[in-house]
BAVOLUM-409307 format. One record per residue (C-alpha): x, y, z. Coordinates in steps of 0.02 Angstrom, whole numbers, padded with zeros to 5 digits, always signed. Example, Ala and Ser with C-alpha at 12.3 -4.5 7.8 and 13.67 -1.06 7.14 Angstrom:
2
+00615-00225+00390+00684-00053+00357
END
This chain:
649
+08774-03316-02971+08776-03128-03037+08610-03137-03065+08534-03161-02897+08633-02996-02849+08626-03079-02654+08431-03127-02671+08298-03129-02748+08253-02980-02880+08406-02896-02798+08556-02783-02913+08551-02892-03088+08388-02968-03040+08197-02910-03040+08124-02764-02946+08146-02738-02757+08302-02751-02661+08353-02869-02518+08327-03055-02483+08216-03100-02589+08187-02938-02655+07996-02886-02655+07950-03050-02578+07842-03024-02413+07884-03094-02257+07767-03182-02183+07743-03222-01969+07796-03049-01900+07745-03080-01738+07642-03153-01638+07467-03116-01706+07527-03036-01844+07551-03058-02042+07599-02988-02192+07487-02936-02337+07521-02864-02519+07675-02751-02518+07713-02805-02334+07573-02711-02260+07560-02783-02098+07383-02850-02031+07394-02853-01824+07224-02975-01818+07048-02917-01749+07079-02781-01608+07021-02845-01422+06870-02735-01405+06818-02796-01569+06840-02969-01559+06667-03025-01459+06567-02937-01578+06665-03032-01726+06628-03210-01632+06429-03166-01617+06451-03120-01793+06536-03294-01849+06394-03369-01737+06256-03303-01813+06310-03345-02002+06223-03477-02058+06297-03654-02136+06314-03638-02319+06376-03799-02321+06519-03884-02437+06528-03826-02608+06491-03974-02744+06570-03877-02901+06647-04005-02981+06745-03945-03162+06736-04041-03309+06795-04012-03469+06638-04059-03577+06503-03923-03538+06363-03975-03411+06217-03995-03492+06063-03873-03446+05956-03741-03504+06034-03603-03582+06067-03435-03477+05908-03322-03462+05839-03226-03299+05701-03346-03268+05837-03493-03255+05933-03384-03129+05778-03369-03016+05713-03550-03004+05874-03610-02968+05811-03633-02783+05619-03645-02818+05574-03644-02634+05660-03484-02599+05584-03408-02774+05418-03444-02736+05412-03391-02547+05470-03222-02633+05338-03244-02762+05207-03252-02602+05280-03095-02514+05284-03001-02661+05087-03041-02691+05054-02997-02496+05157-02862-02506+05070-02772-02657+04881-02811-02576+04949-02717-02428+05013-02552-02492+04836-02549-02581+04722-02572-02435+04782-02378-02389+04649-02297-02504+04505-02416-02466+04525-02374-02276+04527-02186-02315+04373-02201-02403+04293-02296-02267+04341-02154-02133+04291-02017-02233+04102-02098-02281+04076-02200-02128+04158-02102-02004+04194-01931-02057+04056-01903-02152+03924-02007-02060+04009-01932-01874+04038-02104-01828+04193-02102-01701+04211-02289-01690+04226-02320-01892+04341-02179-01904+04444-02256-01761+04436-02418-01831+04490-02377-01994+04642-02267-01914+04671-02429-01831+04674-02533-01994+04770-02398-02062+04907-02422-01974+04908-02627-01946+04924-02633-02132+05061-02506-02138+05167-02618-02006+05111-02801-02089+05170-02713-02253+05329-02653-02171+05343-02858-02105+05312-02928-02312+05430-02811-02368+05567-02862-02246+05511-03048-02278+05542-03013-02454+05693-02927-02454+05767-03077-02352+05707-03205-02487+05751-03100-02631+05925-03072-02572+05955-03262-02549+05891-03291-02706+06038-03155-02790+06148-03214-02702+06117-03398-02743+06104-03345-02914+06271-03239-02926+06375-03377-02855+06314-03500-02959+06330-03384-03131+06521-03334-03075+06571-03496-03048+06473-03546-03224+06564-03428-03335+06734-03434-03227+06711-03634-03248+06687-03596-03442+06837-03469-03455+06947-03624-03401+06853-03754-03539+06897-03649-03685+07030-03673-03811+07195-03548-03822+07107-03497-03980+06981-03416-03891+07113-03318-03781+07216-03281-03926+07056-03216-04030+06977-03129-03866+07049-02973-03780+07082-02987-03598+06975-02828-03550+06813-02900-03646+06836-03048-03525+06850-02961-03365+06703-02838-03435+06593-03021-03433+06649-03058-03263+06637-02899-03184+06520-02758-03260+06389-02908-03335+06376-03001-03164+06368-02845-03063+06244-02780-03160+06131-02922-03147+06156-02932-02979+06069-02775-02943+05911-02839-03039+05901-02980-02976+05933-02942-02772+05792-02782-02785+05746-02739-02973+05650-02868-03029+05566-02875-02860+05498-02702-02872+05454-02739-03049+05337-02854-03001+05270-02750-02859+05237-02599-02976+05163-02714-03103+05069-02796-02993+05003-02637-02893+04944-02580-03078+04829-02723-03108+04768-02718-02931+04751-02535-02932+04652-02561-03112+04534-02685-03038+04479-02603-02916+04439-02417-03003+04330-02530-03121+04266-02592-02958+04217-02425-02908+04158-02360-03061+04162-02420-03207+04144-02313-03323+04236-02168-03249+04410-02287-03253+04377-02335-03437+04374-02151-03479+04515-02117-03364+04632-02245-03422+04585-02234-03601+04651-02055-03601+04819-02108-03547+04847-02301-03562+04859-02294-03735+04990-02132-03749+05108-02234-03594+05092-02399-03713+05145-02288-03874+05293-02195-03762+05360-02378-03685+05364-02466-03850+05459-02318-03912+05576-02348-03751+05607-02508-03776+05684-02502-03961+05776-02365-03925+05862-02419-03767+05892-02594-03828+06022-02502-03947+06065-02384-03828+06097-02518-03668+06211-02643-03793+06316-02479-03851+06355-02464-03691+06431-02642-03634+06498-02641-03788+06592-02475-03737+06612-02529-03559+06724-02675-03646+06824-02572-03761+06871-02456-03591+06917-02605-03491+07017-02697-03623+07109-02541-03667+07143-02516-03458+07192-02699-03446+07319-02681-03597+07402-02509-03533+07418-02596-03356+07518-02759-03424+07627-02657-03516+07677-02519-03401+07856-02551-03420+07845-02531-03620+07740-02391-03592+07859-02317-03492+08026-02349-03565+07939-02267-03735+07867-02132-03641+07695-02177-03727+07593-02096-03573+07530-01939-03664+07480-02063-03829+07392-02187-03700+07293-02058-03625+07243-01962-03786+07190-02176-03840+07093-02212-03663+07010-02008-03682+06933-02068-03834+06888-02243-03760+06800-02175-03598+06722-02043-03736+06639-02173-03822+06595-02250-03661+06532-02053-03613+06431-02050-03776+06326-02216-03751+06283-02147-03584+06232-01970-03652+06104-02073-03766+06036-02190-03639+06021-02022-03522+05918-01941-03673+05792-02066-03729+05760-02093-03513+05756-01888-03498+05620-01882-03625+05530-02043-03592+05523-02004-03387+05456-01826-03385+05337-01865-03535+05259-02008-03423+05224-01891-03272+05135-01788-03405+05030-01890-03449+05001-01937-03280+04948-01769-03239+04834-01752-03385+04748-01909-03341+04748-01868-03137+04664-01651-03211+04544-01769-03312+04460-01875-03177+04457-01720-03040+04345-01643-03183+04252-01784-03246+04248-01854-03055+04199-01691-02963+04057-01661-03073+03984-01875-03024+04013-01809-02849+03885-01665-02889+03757-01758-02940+03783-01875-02789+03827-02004-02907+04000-02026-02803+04024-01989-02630+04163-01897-02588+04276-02052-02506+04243-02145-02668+04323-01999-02771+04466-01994-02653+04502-02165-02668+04484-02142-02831+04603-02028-02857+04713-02100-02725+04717-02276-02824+04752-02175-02964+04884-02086-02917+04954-02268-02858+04915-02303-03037+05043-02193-03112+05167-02202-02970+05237-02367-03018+05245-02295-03199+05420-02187-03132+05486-02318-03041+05457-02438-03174+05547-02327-03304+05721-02344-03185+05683-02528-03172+05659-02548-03348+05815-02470-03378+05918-02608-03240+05804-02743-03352+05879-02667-03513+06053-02652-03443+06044-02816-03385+05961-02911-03539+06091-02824-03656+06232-02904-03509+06141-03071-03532+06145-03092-03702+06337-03054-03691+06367-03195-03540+06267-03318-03651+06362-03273-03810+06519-03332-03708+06431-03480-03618+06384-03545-03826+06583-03522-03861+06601-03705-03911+06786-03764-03848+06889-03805-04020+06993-03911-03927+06843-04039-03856+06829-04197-03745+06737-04330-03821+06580-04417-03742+06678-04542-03678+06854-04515-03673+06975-04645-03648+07092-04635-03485+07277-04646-03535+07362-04758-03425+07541-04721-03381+07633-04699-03522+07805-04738-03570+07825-04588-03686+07829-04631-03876+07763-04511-03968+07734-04506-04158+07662-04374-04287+07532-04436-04433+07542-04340-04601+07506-04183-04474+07438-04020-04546+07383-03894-04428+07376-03672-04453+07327-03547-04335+07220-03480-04480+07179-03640-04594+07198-03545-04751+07380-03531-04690+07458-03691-04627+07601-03692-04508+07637-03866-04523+07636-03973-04679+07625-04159-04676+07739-04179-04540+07782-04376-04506+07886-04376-04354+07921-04538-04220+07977-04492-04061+08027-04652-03962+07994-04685-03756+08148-04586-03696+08201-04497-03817+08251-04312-03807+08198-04205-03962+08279-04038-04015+08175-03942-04129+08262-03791-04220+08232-03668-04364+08173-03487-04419+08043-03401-04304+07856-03468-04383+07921-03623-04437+07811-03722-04333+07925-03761-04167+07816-03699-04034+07665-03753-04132+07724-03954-04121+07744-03934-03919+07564-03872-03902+07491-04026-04024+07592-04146-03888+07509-04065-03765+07330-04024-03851+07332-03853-03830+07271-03871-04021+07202-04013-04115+07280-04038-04305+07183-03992-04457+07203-04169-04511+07319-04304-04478+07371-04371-04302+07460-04367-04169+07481-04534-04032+07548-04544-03877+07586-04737-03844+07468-04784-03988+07342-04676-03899+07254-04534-04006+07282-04382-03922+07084-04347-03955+07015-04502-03894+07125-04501-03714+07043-04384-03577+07118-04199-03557+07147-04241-03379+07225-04420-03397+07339-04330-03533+07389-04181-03444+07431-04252-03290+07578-04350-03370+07643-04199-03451+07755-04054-03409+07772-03895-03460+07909-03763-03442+07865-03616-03556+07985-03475-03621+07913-03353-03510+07865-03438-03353+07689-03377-03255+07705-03359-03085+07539-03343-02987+07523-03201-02840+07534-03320-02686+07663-03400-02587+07840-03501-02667+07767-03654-02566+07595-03644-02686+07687-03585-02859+07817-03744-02826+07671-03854-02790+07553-03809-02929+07548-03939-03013+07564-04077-02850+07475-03962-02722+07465-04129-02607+07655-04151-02614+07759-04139-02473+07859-04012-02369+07985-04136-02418+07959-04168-02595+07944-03956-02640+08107-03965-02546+08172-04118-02657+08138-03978-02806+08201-03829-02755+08371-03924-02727+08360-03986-02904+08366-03825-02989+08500-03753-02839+08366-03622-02743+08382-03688-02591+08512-03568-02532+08408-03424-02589+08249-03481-02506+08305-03485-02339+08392-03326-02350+08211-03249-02313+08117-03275-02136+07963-03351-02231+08056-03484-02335+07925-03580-02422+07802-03463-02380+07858-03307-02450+07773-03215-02568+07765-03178-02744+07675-03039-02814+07562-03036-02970+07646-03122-03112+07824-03143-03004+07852-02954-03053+07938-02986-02859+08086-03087-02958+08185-03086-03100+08123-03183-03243+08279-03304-03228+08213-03360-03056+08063-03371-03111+08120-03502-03250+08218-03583-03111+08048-03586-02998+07956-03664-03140+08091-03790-03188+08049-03840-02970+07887-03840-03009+07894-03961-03158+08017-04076-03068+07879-04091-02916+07768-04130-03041+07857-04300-03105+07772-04307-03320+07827-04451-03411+07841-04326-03556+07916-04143-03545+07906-04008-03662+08043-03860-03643+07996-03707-03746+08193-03634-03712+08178-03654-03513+08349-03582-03527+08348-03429-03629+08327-03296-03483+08470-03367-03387+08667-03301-03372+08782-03440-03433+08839-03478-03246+08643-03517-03218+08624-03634-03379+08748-03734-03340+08679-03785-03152+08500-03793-03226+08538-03888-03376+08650-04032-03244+08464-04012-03156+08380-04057-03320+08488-04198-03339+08409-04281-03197+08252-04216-03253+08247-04289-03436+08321-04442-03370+08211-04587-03431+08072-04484-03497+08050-04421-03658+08056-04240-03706+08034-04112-03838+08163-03948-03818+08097-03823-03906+08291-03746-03963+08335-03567-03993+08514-03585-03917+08590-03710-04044+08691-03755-03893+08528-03833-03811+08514-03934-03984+08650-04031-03964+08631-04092-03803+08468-04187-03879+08474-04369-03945+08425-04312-04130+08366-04143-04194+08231-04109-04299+08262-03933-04423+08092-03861-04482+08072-03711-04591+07908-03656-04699+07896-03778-04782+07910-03925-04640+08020-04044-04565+08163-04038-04671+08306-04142-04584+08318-04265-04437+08469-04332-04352+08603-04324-04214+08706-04156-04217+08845-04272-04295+08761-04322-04410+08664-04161-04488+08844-04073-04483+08889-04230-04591+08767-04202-04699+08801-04006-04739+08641-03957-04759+08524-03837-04683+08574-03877-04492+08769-03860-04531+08740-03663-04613+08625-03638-04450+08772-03706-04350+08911-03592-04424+08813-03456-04450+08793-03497-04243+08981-03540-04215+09031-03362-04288+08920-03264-04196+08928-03331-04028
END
């Protein structure tokens, strides 16, 4: 077999030389194993080792994860912050109580000053001003205690949250429809899984925490100056409450633009880094790095110029609230010192005074960076639960039907289905397929081939008409009843980064060392495999860019003979392979169509005619059916196809 140039991705293969080309070994040595592009991982080190078992010792259970996927939506409230936090309501509110005790502590601070400097300072009392001292400093350390308390809780409660809202959207990601992943780059998805989560994340571990700390030291802090003196804080905060209330509703309009520009950008530069990265190898051959650069500059510039504006509107709102600030802290020294004068305020009263005021106005710079998490992470919200109301097109009814096992007759009702329904693919297609029977499907490019594997295996619903499986609507039967008695060997076969033993088994991962065994003889890799020390276990890289893309057909022709469908669906499983390698995989389809039915989706006319009848579609539909004897017979469009084919080949 040229292509195997001695092993896998060798000379006339994929990338990497040797056996098995880029495939990793795996089992070294003793203690030892292989990682990414064989970097080798020796275990924990011996002096480390005690300190990584009191570390394992001290984590506490999480317990068995109950995520259970389904492919109807779980019903529940829709995705806001507040859902995120009561998820555990006994963890929420014991940070809801630390948070209170925490805020009454950092404001006893002034009210003990006060009562050193007019009880003890002032009055020479030693005691008092000892026992304040003393206070003092017990409420600095019980503070220090609430705030670790809190941290603790609030952490839990991220955490908590974040897994949950990963596996959510992942869970959803799987749920929707091709049409979605056709429609949707890749980069705006990653953007919702990566930059949106993370960004949440930080609000909800520590932001929205210290949120309600500030806010709450505000109202606290307002109560008491009215406590003190009345009128002095309604002066004092009229002078400024009103100009930080003008300045914040400004804030807020102009960052919600400004905060959705930017995951908007954020999207556009990860799509565009996600699309150069998959196609290197175009890029490359083409020499299209200077072009992709000049495209990503201008990508990352966009990104640069959301951030400029964001960094703007927070440059002039930040400094503008210290000013005020000021102003209001110049107004009551004046307007303060002068009550103190007329011994209408003792001196430890204006100190706490302008103490609490100064705590006041604090919270008002902190709250301006937390507003701006709360922006970045509302605009990030209203993204995840844009894709979390992404309806699937292809849907699971209430109560779906399980298909029992099927024999494999398959038949097409007056089907009309288009990518676009202004533009149908398929017209009116009436097509019987019986238990069986193997199916050729030929014709132009965008006649419709591809399109009738995917409504067998509901990758799309039609338009209108149907399409049965043993009498069974395909859209009554459940996704997972129907699926599991169907295989699939696309043109370009995925391979996932992981072992052989795992791609082989994808579809089975239960089966047998024996039974992935069974498979790999079927499609003639056994040799191959055990030319590496890991066998099985070897690794493929991302994609199976560690083979050549005929051994990864052959791989996924194992992996859909381990998987035993009653129906198969070939989209050309042998297009990618030298003609010494079709002929051993098509004896291995043989045995792999034998008794079941299946639908070849035919580029190679010489695929065609090993099928039981041939269907011919062009753009206008199915426009003959029979054996290859019998279309040559008939001199029509399959006989031009075939010596067009016989001349050329």
């Amino acid at each position: 077999m040229s292509m195997f140039g001695g092993g896998f991705g060798g000379p006339g293969g994929g990338p990497g030389s040797g056996p098995m080309g880029g495939l990793s070994g795996v089992g070294a040595g003793r203690g030892t194993r292989r990682t990414g592009d064989t970097l080798p991982f020796a275990g924990v080190p011996d002096e480390l080792a005690a300190g990584v078992r009191r570390l394992e010792d001290a984590e506490p259970e999480h317990g068995v994860p109950e995520d259970r996927f389904g492919h109807r939506p779980p019903e529940g409230p829709a995705l806001s912050l507040l859902s995120l936090l009561t998820r555990r309501r006994g963890v929420f509110l014991a940070a809801c109580v630390t948070i209170l005790a925490e805020t009454l502590l950092l404001q006893a601070g002034p009210y003990l000053v006060q009562v050193g400097i007019d009880h003890g300072i002032v009055a020479r009392d030693l005691p008092v001003l000892l026992w304040s001292a003393g206070a003092f400093t017990a409420a600095v350390l019980a503070g220090w205690a609430t705030t670790t308390a809190r941290m603790r809780q609030t952490g839990a409660l991220a955490a908590d949250a974040m897994r949950h809202l990963r596996v959510r959207v992942f869970a959803h990601l799987q749920r929707l429809s091709m049409d979605y992943y056709t429609e949707e780059k890749a980069g705006v998805i990653m953007t919702r899984m990566s930059s949106d989560i993370e960004s949440l994340q930080q609000l909800l571990q520590e932001g929205l925490a210290q949120f309600a700390v500030q806010g709450l030291t505000m109202v606290v802090v307002t109560a008491v100056l009215f406590h003190y003196d009345a009128g002095l804080a309604a002066i004092t905060l009229l002078l400024v409450v009103p100009a930080l209330f003008a300045a914040s509703v400004w804030f807020r309009r102009a960052s919600d633009v400004g905060y959705a520009r930017q995951r908007d950008a954020i999207a556009a530069m990860f799509t565009d880094l996600a699309e150069s990265l998959h196609g290197v190898r175009v890029v490359t051959a083409h020499h299209r790095e200077d072009r992709n650069i000049a495209q990503h500059r201008t990508v990352v510039g966009r990104y640069r110029d959301a951030n400029d504006f964001t960094g703007h509107i927070s440059a002039i709102y930040g400094p503008g609230t210290s000013v005020i600030g000021l102003l209001g802290m110049a107004a009551l020294l004046l307007i303060g010192g002068r009550m103190v004068l007329r011994g209408q305020l003792s001196i430890g009263e204006l100190t706490a005074f302008v103490l609490y005021l100064n705590a006041f106005f604090a919270p008002v710079q902190q709250l301006v960076q937390l507003y701006t998490n709360y922006q970045q992470s509302r605009a990030a919200v209203a993204k995840l639960r844009t894709l979390l109301g992404q309806a699937p097109t292809v849907a699971e009814r209430a109560d779906p039907v399980e298909l029992p096992p099927v024999a494999g007759g398959i038949v097409f009702e007056k089907v009309v289905f288009g990518y676009d329904p202004a533009r149908p693919v398929l017209r009116g297609v009436d097509l019987r397929i019986e238990p069986g029977e193997t199916i050729a499907c030929v014709g132009p490019t965008g006649a419709g081939k591809s399109t009738l594997a995917k409504l067998v295996t509901r990758l799309h619903d039609p338009d209108s008409g149907r399409v049965l499986i043993d009498g069974h609507d395909l859209r009554d039967v459940s996704l997972v009843s129907l699926r599991r008695q169907i295989g699939v060997v696309p043109q370009e076969p995925f391979m996932f980064a992981g072992s052989i033993r795992d791609n082989v088994a994808f579809a089975r991962p239960g089966a047998s060392e024996a039974e992935i065994w069974a498979a790999i003889d079927a499609v003639g890799l056994r040799d191959l495999v055990e030319r590496t020390d890991a066998g099985l276990d070897a690794t493929l890289h991302e994609r199976g860019q560690s083979v050549s893309s005929g051994q990864r057909q052959l791989l996924a022709l194992a992996r859909a003979f381990l998987a035993q469908p009653r129906v198969v669906v070939l989209d050309e499983a042998t297009s990618n392979l030298d003609l010494r390698s079709e002929l051993r995989v098509e004896q291995a389809l043989d045995r792999l169509l034998e008794g079941r039915t299946a639908l070849l989706i035919a580029h190679r006319l010489s695929t065609a005619m090993r099928a039981d009848r041939i269907v011919v579609l062009d753009e206008s539909g199915v426009v003959e059916i029979g054996s290859h004897a019998e279309l040559l017979a008939a001199e029509g469009r399959y006989a031009d196809m075939f010596a067009t084919w016989s001349r050329h080949r």
